[in-house]
Each structure stands twice: as C-alpha cells, then as structure tokens.
C-alpha positions in Angstrom: -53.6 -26.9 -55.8 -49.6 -27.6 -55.6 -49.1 -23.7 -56.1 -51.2 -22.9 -53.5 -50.3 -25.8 -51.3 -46.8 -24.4 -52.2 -47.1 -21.0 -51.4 -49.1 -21.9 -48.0 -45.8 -23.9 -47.1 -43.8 -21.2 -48.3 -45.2 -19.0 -46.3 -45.5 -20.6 -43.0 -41.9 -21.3 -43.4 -41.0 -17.6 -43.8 -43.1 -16.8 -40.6 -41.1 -19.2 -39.3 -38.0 -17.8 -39.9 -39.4 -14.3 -39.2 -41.1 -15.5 -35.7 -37.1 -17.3 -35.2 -35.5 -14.3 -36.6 -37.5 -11.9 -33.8 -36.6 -14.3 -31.1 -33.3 -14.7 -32.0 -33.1 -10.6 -32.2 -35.0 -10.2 -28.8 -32.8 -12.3 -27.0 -29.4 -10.5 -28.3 -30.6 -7.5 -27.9 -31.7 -8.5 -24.4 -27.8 -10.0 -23.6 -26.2 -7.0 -24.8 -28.4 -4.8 -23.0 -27.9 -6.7 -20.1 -24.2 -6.1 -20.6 -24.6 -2.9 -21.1 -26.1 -2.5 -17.5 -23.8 -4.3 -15.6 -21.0 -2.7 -17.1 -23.2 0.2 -16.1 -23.2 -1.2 -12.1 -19.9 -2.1 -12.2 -19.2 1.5 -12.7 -21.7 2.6 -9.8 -20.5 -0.1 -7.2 -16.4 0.2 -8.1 -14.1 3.3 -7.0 -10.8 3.9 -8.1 -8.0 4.7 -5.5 -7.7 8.0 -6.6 -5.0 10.5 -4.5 -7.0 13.9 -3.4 -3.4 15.2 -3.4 -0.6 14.6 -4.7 3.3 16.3 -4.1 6.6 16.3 -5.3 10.1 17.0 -3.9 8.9 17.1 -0.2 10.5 18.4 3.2 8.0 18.1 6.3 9.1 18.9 9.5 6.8 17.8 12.3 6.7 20.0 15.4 5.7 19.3 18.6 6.4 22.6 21.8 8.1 24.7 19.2 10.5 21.6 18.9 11.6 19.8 16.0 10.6 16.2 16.3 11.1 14.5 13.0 11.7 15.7 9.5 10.3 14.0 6.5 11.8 14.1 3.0 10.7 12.2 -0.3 10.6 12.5 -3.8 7.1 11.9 -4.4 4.2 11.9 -2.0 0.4 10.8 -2.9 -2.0 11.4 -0.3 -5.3 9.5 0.0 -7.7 11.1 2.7 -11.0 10.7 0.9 -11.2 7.0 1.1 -12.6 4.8 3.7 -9.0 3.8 5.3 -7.1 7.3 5.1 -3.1 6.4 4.3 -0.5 8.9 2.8 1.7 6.9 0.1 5.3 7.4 -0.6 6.1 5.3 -3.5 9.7 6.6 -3.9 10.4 6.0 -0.8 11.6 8.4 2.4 14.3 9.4 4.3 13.1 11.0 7.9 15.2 12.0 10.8 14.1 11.5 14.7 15.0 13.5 17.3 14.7 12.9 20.7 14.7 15.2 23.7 17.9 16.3 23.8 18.4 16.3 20.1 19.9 13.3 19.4 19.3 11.6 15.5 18.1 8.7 14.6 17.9 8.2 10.7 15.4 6.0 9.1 15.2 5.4 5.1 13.1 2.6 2.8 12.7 2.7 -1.1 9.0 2.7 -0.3 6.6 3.6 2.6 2.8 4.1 3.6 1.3 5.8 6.6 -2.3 5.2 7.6 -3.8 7.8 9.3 -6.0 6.0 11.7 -3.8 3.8 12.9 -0.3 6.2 13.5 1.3 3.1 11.8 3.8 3.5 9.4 5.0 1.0 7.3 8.1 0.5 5.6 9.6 -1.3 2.9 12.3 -2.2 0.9 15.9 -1.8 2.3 15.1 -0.5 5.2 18.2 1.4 6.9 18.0 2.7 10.6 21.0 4.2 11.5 22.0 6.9 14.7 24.5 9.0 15.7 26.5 6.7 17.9 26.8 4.3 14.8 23.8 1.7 15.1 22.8 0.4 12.2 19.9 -2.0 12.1 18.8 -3.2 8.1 15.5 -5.4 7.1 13.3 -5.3 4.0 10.2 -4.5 6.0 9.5 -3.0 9.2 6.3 -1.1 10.9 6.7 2.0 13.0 4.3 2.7 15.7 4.6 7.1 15.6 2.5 7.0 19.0 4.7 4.7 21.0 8.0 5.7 18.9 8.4 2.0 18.5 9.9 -0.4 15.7 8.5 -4.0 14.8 9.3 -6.7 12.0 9.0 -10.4 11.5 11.2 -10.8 9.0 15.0 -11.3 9.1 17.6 -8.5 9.7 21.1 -7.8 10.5 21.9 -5.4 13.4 25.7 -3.6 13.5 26.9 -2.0 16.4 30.1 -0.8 17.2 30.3 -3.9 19.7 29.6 -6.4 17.1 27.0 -8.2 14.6 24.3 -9.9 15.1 21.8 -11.4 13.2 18.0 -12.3 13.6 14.4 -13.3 12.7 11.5 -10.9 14.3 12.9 -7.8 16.6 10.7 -4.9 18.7 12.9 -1.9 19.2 12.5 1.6 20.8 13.4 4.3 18.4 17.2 5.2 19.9 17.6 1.5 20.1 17.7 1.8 24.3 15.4 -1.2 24.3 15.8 -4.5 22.2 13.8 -7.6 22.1 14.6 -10.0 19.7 12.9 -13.5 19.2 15.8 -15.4 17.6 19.1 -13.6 17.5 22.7 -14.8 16.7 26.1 -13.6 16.0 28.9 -12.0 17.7 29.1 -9.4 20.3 32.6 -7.8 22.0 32.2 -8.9 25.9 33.0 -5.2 28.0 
C-alpha cells in the first residue's frame, strides 16, 4: 500500500507541476505575444518624419512679374510636403538676398532655418545676420520672417549697428529694408543729426 500510496502522490505532484508548468507556459507565451502586438501597433500608429525630397547645393530664385524678388542658396535642403504640417528644412542653414522694388538688397543668413508652408512663416536660427546695402546690420540667434507681410519678429535679444550708432535690445518687429522699427526695450547710443 506505501508503493501505491507512493506512486498516487507521485503522480499528483507531477500533474501538478505539469498543470503549473502549462500555466506558467500560457501566460509567457501570452506576455510575449502581447508584446509582439503592441510593438506591432506601435508600428501602425507611429510615422517617421521622413523628407519626400531631399537637395543639395541649392540656388532658388523666386520670381514674381518677371522680377527677381529673392534668391535662396543653401547647402542642404530637406523638404517635407507629405506630412500633416508641410515645412521645408534647411539644416545647414541659408543665405537669401531680398530685393525690393527698385532693386535694393537686403541680406539675410542663419546657420539653420525652416519654412512652413501654410503659414508663409519662416524661421530662423542660429546667428542670424541681416545686413543691407546702406550698411544696416541687425544680429540675434532667432528671428521669424513673415514672407506675406515681408516683415521680421524676435523676442530675444539683439544688437542693431547702423552707421549712426549701436544699439541694443530685447524683442524688435522690423520691415524688411529696416524703414520701420519697433522695439520693446532698446538702449545704446545713436549720433544726434
């Protein structure tokens, strides 16, 4: 009777640890495949920021009548028009020249800049240079560009040269030849006329 009473307890303790075994399997198998689906979503529900186009070494001249109104040069351009917000990136940076009506330059250049599309905003950064012909020079490490109103903004600090003087500030709004000016706090020193 202590064989079989043996082998009884045997038994139920190796259907035991085959009934443990089979749960323990089930609910592995159940994590990792539930792993293996969200990983599976994840890939559904996320997009990567892909460029649909991509250039090198570029010179655009915009047009407008037949007339040159701004020319565009960069090192590398990556344009992404397939996503939801549209924006053209120049990581590299640009250097573009305005002109205005009668052909007067106004030089802009930032180690890095984005455009986005539906918005005409442009925004640039990284020692940001605007400089014209009459010898204006106007320097900040961010500033946006309105291209519909031809039209500067920034909040951040900047130094403004002009052959009169120097002055220096904290948030400025600015037409494109520099004709208009309104700062929010300025100093420095100007040459009375």
């Amino acid at each position: 009777m202590d064989t079989a009473n043996s082998a009884i307890l045997i038994m139920g303790a190796v259907a035991k640890n085959n009934i443990l075994f089979c749960i323990t399997a089930f609910v592995g198998f159940s994590l990792f495949s539930c792993e293996g689906n969200f990983k599976e979503v994840q890939k559904s529900t996320f997009s990567e920021f892909v460029p649909s186009g991509e250039a090198d070494s570029i010179n655009i001249k915009y047009t407008d009548s037949g007339r040159i109104k701004s020319i565009l040069v960069s090192p590398k351009m990556l344009d992404f028009a397939t996503v939801e917000f549209p924006y053209t990136e120049f990581p590299n940076g640009v250097k573009v020249t305005l002109y205005d009506q009668l052909g007067k330059k106004t030089f802009v250049k930032s180690k890095y800049a984005i455009s986005y599309k539906n918005t005409s905003l442009i925004d640039l950064r990284g020692a940001v240079k605007i400089s014209n012909e009459v010898g204006q020079l106007f320097e900040t490490e961010q500033l946006y560009f309105d291209q519909k109103n031809e039209w500067f903004y920034t909040e951040k600090s900047y130094k403004f040269t002009d052959p009169k003087g120097v002055s220096y500030g904290e948030g400025v709004d600015f037409s494109k030849d520099f004709k208009i000016i309104n700062s929010q706090v300025v100093s420095g020193e100007v040459e009375k006329q």
